[in-house]
C-alpha positions as CSV (number, residue, x, y, z in Angstrom):
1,X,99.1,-98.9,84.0
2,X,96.5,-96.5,85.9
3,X,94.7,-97.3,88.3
4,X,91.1,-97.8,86.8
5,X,89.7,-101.0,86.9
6,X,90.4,-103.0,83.7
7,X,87.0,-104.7,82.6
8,X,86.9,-108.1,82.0
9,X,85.0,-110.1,79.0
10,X,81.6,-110.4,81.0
11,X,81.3,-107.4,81.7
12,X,82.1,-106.0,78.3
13,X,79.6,-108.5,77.1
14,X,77.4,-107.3,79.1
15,X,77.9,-103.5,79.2
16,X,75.5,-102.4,76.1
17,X,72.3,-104.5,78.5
18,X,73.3,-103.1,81.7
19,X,73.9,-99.4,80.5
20,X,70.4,-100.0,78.0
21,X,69.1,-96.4,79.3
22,X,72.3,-95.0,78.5
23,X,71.4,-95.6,74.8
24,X,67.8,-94.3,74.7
25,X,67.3,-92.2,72.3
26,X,66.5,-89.3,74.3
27,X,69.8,-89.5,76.3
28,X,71.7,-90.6,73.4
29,X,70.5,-87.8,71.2
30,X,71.2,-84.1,72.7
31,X,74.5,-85.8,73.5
32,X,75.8,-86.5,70.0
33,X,74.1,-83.3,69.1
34,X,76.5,-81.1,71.5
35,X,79.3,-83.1,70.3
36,X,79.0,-82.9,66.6
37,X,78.3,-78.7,67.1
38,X,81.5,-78.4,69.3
39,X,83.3,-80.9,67.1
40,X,82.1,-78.5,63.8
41,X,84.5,-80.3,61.0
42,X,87.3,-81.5,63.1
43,X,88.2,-85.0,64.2
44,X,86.9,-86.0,67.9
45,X,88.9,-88.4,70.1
46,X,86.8,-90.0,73.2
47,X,89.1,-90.9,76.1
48,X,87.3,-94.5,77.2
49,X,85.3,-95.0,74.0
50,X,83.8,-98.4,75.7
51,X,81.7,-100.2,73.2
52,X,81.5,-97.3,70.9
53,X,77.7,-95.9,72.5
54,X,78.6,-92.0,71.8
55,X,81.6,-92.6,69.3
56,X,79.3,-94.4,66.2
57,X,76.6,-92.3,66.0
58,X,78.8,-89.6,66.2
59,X,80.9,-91.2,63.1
60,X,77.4,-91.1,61.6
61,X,76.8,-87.3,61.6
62,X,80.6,-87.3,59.8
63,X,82.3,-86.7,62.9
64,X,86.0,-89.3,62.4
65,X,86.5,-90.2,65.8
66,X,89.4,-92.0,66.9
67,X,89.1,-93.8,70.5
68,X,91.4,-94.4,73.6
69,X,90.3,-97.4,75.4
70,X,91.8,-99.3,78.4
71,X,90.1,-102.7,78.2
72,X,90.6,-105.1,75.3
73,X,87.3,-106.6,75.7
74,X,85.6,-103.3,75.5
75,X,87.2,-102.6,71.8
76,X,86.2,-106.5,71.0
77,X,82.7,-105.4,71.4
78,X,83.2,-102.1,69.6
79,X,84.3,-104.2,66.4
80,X,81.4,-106.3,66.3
81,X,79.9,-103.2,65.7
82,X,82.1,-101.3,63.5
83,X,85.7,-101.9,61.6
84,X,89.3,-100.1,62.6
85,X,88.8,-98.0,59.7
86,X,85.6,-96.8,60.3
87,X,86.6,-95.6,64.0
88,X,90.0,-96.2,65.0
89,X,90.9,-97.2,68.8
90,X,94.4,-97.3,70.5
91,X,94.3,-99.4,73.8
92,X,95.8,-98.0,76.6
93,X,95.3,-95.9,79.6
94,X,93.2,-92.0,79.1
95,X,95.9,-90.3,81.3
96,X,98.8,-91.0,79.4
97,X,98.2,-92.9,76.1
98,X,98.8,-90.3,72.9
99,X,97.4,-90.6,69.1
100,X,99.0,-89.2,66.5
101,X,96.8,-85.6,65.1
102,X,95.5,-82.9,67.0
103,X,91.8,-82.6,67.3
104,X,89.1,-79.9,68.0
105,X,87.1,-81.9,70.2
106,X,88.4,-84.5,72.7
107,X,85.5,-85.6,75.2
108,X,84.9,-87.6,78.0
109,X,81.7,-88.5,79.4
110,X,79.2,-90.7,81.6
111,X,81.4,-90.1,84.7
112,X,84.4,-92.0,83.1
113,X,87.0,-89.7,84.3
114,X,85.7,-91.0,87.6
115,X,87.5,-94.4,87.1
116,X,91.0,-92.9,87.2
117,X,91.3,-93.6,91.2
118,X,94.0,-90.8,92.0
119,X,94.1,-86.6,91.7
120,X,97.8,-86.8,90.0
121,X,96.0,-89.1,87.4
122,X,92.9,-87.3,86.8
123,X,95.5,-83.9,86.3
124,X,97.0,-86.2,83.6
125,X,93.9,-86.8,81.9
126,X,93.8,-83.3,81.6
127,X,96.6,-82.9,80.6
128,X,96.4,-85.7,78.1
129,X,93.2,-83.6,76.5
130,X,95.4,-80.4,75.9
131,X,98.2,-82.2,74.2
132,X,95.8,-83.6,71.9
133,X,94.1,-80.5,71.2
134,X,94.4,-77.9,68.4
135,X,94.3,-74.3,69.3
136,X,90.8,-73.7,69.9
137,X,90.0,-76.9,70.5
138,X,87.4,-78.1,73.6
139,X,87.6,-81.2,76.0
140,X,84.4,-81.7,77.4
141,X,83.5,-83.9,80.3
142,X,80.0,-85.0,81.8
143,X,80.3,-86.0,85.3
144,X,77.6,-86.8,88.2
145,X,78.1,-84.1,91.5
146,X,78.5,-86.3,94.4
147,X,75.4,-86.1,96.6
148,X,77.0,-85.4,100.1
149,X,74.5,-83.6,101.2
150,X,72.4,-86.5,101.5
151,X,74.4,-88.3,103.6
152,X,73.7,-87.9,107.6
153,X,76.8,-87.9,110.0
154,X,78.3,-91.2,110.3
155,X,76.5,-92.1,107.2
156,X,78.7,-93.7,104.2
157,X,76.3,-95.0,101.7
158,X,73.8,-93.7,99.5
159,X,71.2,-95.5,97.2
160,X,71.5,-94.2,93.8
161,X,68.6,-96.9,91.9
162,X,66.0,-98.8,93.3
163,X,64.3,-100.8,90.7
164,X,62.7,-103.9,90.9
165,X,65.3,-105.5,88.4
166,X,68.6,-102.6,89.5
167,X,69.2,-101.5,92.8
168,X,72.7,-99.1,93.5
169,X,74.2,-98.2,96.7
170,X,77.1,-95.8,96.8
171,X,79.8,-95.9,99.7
172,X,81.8,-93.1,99.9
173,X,85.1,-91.5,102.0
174,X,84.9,-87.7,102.2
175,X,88.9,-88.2,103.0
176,X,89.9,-89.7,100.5
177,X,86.8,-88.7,97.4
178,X,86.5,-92.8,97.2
179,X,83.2,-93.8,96.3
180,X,82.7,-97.8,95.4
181,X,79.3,-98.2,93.5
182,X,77.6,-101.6,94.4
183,X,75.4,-103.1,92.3
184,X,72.6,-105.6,92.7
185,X,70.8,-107.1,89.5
186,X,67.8,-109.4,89.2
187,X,68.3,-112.0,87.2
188,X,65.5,-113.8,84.5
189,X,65.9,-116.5,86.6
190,X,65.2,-114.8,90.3
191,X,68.5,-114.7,91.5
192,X,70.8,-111.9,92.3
193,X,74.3,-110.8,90.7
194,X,76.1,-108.4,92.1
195,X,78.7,-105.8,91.0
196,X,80.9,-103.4,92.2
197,X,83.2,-100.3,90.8
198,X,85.7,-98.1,92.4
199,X,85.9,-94.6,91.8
200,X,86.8,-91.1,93.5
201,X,84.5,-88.7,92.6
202,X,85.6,-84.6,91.6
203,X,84.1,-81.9,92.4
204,X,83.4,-79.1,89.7
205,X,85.6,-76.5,91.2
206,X,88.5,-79.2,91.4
207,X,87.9,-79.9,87.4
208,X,88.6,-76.2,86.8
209,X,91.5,-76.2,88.9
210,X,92.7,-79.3,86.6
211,X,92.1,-77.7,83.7
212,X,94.1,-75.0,84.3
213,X,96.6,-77.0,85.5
214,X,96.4,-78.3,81.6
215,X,96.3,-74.8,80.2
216,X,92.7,-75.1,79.7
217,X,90.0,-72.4,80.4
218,X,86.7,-72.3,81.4
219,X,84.4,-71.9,78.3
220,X,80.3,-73.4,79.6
221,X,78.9,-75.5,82.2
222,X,75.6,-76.9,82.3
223,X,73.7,-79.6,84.1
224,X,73.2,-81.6,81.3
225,X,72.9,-82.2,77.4
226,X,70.4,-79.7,76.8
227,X,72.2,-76.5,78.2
228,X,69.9,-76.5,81.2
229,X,71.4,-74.3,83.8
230,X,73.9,-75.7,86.2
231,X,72.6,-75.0,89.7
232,X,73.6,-76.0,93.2
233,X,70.9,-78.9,93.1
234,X,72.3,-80.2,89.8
235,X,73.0,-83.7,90.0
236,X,75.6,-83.6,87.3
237,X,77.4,-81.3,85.3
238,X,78.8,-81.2,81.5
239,X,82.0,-78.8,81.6
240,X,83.4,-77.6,78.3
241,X,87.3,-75.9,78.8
242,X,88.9,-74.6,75.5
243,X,92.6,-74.6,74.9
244,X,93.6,-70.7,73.6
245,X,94.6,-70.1,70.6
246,X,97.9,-69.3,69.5
């Protein structure tokens, strides 16, 4: 078992309302439009495929797609919305569950990669998305940049939201590269339920270095789904590596 957080049956049953922005159609959109270009007409596999939010509409541009997923109740919710047939799913951890094929896309994305707590097992993802990959073939990973900079000295926490329904605070320990993300929600009702993750965040530099650690080499980086340049004041980046051919 790795050490990501396993999510429980609430908060699968909850994921697709508390990640609703996430599914917009104008952040949904340029993302399964990079994916289906890089994916061309090879099979895709999504290391944490969740509920399914990239992986069916991807399936629907004739993408397959076949899913790794670490929480049972997060593939309970993917069926409701689609069969095994129609997009398969293996549970088990990103770093070191296998499928069976090789692929020419395997992708990553909404800082997932983020979850696996420890460097040796974020190397393992990597190397878990070259084993997988045909010759040619691209992993692809979109990841937030930790905002250090904003943070004074002595200063550990960062608010990432403030709405009046979703506020986020970030704590983070630039020994270690663990962040915990707290979250406060409003409820219908007027009370509060709060929420927390644990992470450690990677710098972009440190993903290359994994990558090649995988065999991987740099092919694109951008700050986001629509090729925008990635700058020193990007927020986020979407790395692409490719695996050489033979």
């Amino acid at each position: 078992m790795s050490s990501s957080e396993l999510w429980d049956e609430e908060t699968a049953r909850r994921y697709d309302e508390t990640s609703a922005e996430m599914f917009a159609p104008e952040v949904l959109g340029p993302a399964v439009d990079f994916l289906a270009e890089l994916a061309g007409k090879g099979p895709a596999l999504e290391f944490a495929v969740g509920t399914g939010r990239v992986a069916i509409p991807l399936v629907g541009r004739g993408v397959p797609v076949t899913g790794i997923e670490l929480s049972e109740p997060m593939v309970a919710q993917l069926r409701q919305k689609v069969s095994a047939e129609q997009l398969p799913v293996v549970v088990g951890d990103m770093a070191t569950t296998t499928v069976p094929g090789e692929f020419s896309l395997v992708y990553l994305v909404f800082n997932s990669i983020s979850n696996l707590r420890t460097q040796a097992e974020q190397v393992e993802c990597f190397r878990n998305a070259a084993r997988h990959l045909a010759p040619g073939g691209r992993f692809v990973i979109e990841l937030w940049v930790p905002p250090l900079q904003r943070l004074t000295p002595g200063q550990t926490a960062v608010p990432m939201q403030l709405t009046k329904d979703h506020l986020i605070f970030d704590t983070y320990d630039v020994v270690t590269q663990q962040c915990a993300s707290h979250h406060y929600y409003t409820e219908p009702d007027g009370t509060t339920r709060y929420g927390s993750g644990n992470f450690r965040y990677i710098w972009p530099s440190e993903c290359d270095l994994m990558a090649q650690l995988a065999g991987l080499e740099v092919e694109s980086r951008y700050a986001g789904w629509d090729r925008a340049p990635f700058t020193a004041d990007s927020g986020s980046h979407l790395s692409v590596w490719r695996k050489p051919a033979k």
